[in-house]
N, C-alpha and C positions, 0 to 999 in steps of 0.2 A: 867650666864644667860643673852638674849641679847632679846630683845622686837621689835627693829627698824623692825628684816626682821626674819620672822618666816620658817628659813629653813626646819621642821620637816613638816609643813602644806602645803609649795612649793611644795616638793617631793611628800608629798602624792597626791597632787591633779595632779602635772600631770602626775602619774602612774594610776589616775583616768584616766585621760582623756584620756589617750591611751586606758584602759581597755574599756571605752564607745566607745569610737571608732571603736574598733577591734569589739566590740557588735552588733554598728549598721550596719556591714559589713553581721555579720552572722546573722541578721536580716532581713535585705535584701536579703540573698541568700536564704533563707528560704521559705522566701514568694513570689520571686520572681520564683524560681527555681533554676536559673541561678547561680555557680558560676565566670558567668565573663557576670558582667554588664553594666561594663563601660573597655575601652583600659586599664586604669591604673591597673585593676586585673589581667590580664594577656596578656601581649600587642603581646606575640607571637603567644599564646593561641588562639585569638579573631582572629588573621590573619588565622590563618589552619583553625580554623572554620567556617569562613564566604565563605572562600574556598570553603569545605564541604557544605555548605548550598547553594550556587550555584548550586553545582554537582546534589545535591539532587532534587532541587526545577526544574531545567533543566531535568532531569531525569525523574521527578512525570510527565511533561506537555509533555515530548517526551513518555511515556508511553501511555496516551492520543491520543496524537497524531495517534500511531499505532494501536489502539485501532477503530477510525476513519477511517483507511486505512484500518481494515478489513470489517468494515461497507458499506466501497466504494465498496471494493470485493463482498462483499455477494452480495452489490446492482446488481451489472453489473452480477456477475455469474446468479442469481437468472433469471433477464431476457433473457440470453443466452440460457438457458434452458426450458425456452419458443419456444426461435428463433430454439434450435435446434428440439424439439419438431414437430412445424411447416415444416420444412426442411424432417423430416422424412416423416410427410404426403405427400406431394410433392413428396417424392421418391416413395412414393405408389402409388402415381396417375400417377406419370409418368413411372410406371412399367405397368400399368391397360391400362393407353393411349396409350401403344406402340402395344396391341395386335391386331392383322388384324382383330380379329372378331367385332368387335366395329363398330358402323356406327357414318357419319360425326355429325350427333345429340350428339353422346353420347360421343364423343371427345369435342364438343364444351362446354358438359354441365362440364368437365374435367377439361376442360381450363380454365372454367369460376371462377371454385374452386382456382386453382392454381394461379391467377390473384390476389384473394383474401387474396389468402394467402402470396404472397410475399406483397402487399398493406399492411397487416399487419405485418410483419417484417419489412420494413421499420417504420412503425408507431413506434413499440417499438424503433426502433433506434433510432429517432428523440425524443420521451418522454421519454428515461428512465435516470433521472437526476439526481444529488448527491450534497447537496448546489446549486441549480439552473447552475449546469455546466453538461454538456451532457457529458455521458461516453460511447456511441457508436458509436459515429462522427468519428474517427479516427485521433481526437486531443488532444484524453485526454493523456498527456504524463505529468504525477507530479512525484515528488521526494518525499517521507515523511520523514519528519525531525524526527529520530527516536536516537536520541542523545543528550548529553547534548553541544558538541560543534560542532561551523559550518561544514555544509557537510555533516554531519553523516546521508547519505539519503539510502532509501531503493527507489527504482524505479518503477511506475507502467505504463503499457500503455496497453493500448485495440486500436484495431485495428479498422476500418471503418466496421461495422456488416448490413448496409445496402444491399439488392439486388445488387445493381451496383456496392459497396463497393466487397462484394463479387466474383463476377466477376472478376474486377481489381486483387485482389489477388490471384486468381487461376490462373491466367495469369502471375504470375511473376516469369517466370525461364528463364534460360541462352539459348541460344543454344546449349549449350553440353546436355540439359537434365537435368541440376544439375540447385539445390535449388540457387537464390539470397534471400529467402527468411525465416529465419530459425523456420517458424512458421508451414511453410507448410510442408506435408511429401513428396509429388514428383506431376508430371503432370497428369493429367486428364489420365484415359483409356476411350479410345471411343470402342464402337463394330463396328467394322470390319463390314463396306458395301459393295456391289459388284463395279465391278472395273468400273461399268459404271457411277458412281457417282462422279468422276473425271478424269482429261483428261488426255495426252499422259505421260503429264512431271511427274505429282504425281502419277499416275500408279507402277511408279519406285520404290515408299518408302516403308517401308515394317512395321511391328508391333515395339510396342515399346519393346526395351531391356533396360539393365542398360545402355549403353551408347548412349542411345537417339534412333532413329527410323534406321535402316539399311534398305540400296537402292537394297538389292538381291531378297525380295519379291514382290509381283503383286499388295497386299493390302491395304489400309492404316486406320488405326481404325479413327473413327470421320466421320461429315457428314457436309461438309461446303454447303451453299445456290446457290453459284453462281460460275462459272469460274475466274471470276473478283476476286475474295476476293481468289483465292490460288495465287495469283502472290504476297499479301502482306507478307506469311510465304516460298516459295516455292524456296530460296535461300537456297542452298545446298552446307556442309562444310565438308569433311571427313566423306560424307555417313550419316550426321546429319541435320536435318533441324529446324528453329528459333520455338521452343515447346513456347517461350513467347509468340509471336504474334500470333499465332495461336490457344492456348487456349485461350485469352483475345478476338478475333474473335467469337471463338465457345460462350461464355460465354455471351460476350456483346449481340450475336445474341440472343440468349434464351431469355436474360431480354427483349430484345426490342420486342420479338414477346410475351412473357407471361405478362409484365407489362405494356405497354401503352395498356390496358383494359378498358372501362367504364362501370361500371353497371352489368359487368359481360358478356357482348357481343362482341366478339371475332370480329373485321377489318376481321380476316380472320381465320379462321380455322384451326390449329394445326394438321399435317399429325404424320404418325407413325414417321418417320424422326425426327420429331422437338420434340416428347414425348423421340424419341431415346437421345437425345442431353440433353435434359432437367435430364435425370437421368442423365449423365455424369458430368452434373453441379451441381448437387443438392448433387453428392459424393465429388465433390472436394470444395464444398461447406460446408457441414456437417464435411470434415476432417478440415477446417481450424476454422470455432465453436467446437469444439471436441479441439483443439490443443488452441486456446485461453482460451476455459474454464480450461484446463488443468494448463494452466500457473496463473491464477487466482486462483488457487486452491492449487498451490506449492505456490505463494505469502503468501497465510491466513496461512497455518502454519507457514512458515517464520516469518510473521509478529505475530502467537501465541507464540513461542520460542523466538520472541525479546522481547514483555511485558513479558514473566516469568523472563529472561534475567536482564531487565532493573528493575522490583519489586526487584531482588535480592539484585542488587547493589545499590538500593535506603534504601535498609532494612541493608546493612552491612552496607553503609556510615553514615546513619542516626544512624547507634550504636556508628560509630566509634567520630561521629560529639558531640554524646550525652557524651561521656565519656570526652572531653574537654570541654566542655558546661554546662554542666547540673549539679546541686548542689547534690551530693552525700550526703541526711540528714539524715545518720546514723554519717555520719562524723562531719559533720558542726551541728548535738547536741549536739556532746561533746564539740566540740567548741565553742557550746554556751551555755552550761552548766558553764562552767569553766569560760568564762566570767563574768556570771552571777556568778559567786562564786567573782571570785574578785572585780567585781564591789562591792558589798554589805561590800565588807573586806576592799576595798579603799573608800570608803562611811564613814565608823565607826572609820578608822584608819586618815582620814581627821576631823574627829571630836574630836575625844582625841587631832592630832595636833593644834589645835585652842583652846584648853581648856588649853593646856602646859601654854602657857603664860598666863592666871590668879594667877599662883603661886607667880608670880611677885609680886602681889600686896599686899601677906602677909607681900613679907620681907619689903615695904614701910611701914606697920602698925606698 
């Protein structure tokens, strides 16, 4: 028997101490949740998961994110269908204005409405705003960040919904007749005037076909103001003549004669001619509101099939992130059951060792 160094009491205590140890590990994990609280629990573990929790937490705010692009949508559509609205009126009045039976009174009083009402589609243009940024100016062109990493954009843009803005766009085709513009569906039809309504050279051109206007007939659909203004379209290519310039002419002319209005009183008087011109504008006008809202409207679902999309993959990541992460305490009670068993057994079995050596002291009596 040896007194100096009580091996029996060594051992037990630091099979204690490991056992407290390992206790206040599942202590921790317990009350924390977490089985990995610190690198040293699991230092691979903590890397895939902080991974994961990037994905997720980029995931939850790109959800958001598209969630706010349909917000923009609904915005901008919501007032489009105002504007188109208004556009249909106009197409009524300038179906009404074009009838012979009408006297200059009752054109004027025509006009005076239709002044107003494009006044008022501009106004929406100009106020209808989304975070204090105009989405009918024909600059709103955003990307929505609809992902967890760079780039992952979804695109939106609305075009110029302005009167003039309108105009402009119904004017953008080739010379062959074909679309530069893939919003629009094709160029204005005019009705077909008598031949006295222009001169020798466009006399020549004839109705529109699919390959633009052919030079065999006497007629030409549309109504331009003066001689002067066919010499800006009246350049002729394989029987086709410039349909850009020339609707953007026809077009430009309506707004200048129906919007510089004041008060409702007409500079001048609007004949069946210019009521004739004004439907023509107010159709290729209404197809390119018609064809914008339409794209806003395949956006919102897009952008409703990415938030399902994205809740998906935040909801399996978030499972997969939790099964590395997360303290499993069906498990970690048994491991701290058993701790607590040996703690209490290294405890009693540390005290027998420390009692060993009083035996000592008999055999000195």
């Amino acid at each position: 028997m040896i007194v100096k160094h009580n091996i029996t009491a060594m051992n037990s205590n630091r099979m204690l101490g490991l056992t407290t140890s390992s206790q206040a590990k599942s202590t921790e994990k317990l009350s924390s949740g977490y089985k990995i609280n610190r690198a040293a629990d699991d230092a691979a573990g903590l890397s895939i998961s902080e991974k994961m929790r990037r994905q997720v937490r980029g995931l939850t705010q790109a959800s958001a994110n598209a969630q706010d692009g349909i917000s923009v949508v609904q915005t901008a559509e919501g007032a489009l269908n105002e504007v188109e609205d208004m556009l249909q009126r106009m197409n009524e009045l300038a179906v009404k204005g074009e009838n012979g039976t009408l006297t200059t009174s009752d054109r004027a009083s025509i006009q005076a409405e239709i002044a107003q009402l494009m006044s008022e589609v501009d106004r929406v243009q100009s106020t209808t705003t989304f975070n204090e940024m105009n989405l009918l100016d024909g600059k709103f062109v955003k990307g929505l960040q609809v992902g967890a990493e760079a780039g992952q954009h979804i695109d939106i843009s609305i075009a110029n919904m302005s009167i003039s803005g309108l105009a402009n766009y119904i004017g953008d085709w080739g010379t062959d007749g074909t679309s530069t513009n893939s919003k629009l569906y094709g160029p204005i039809t005019f009705n077909a005037l008598e031949k006295s309504t222009f001169n020798a050279t466009v006399t020549t051109y004839g109705n529109q076909s699919a390959g633009g206007l052919k030079s065999d007939t006497a007629t030409m659909q549309g109504h331009i103001d003066t001689d002067k203004k066919l010499t800006s379209f009246s350049t002729v290519k394989d029987g086709k003549y410039n349909l850009k310039t020339m609707n953007k002419d026809m077009a430009n002319r309506v707004v200048t004669t129906f919007q510089n209005l004041k008060g409702g009183d007409a500079k001048t008087v609007a004949t069946t001619r210019d009521f004739n011109s004004l439907n023509a504008f107010i159709k290729g006008a209404l197809q390119i509101v018609s064809s914008q809202r339409s794209d806003l409207g395949a956006i919102q679902n897009r952008l409703e099939h990415t938030i399902n999309n994205l809740n998906n993959i935040v909801e399996n990541t978030t499972s997969a992130e939790a099964a590395i992460r997360d303290t499993d305490i069906a498990t970690e009670m048994v491991t701290y059951s058993n701790n607590n068993i040996l703690q209490q057994a290294g405890t009693s079995m540390l005290s027998q060792a420390n009692q060993g050596n009083q035996l000592a002291l008999s055999l000195l009596g």
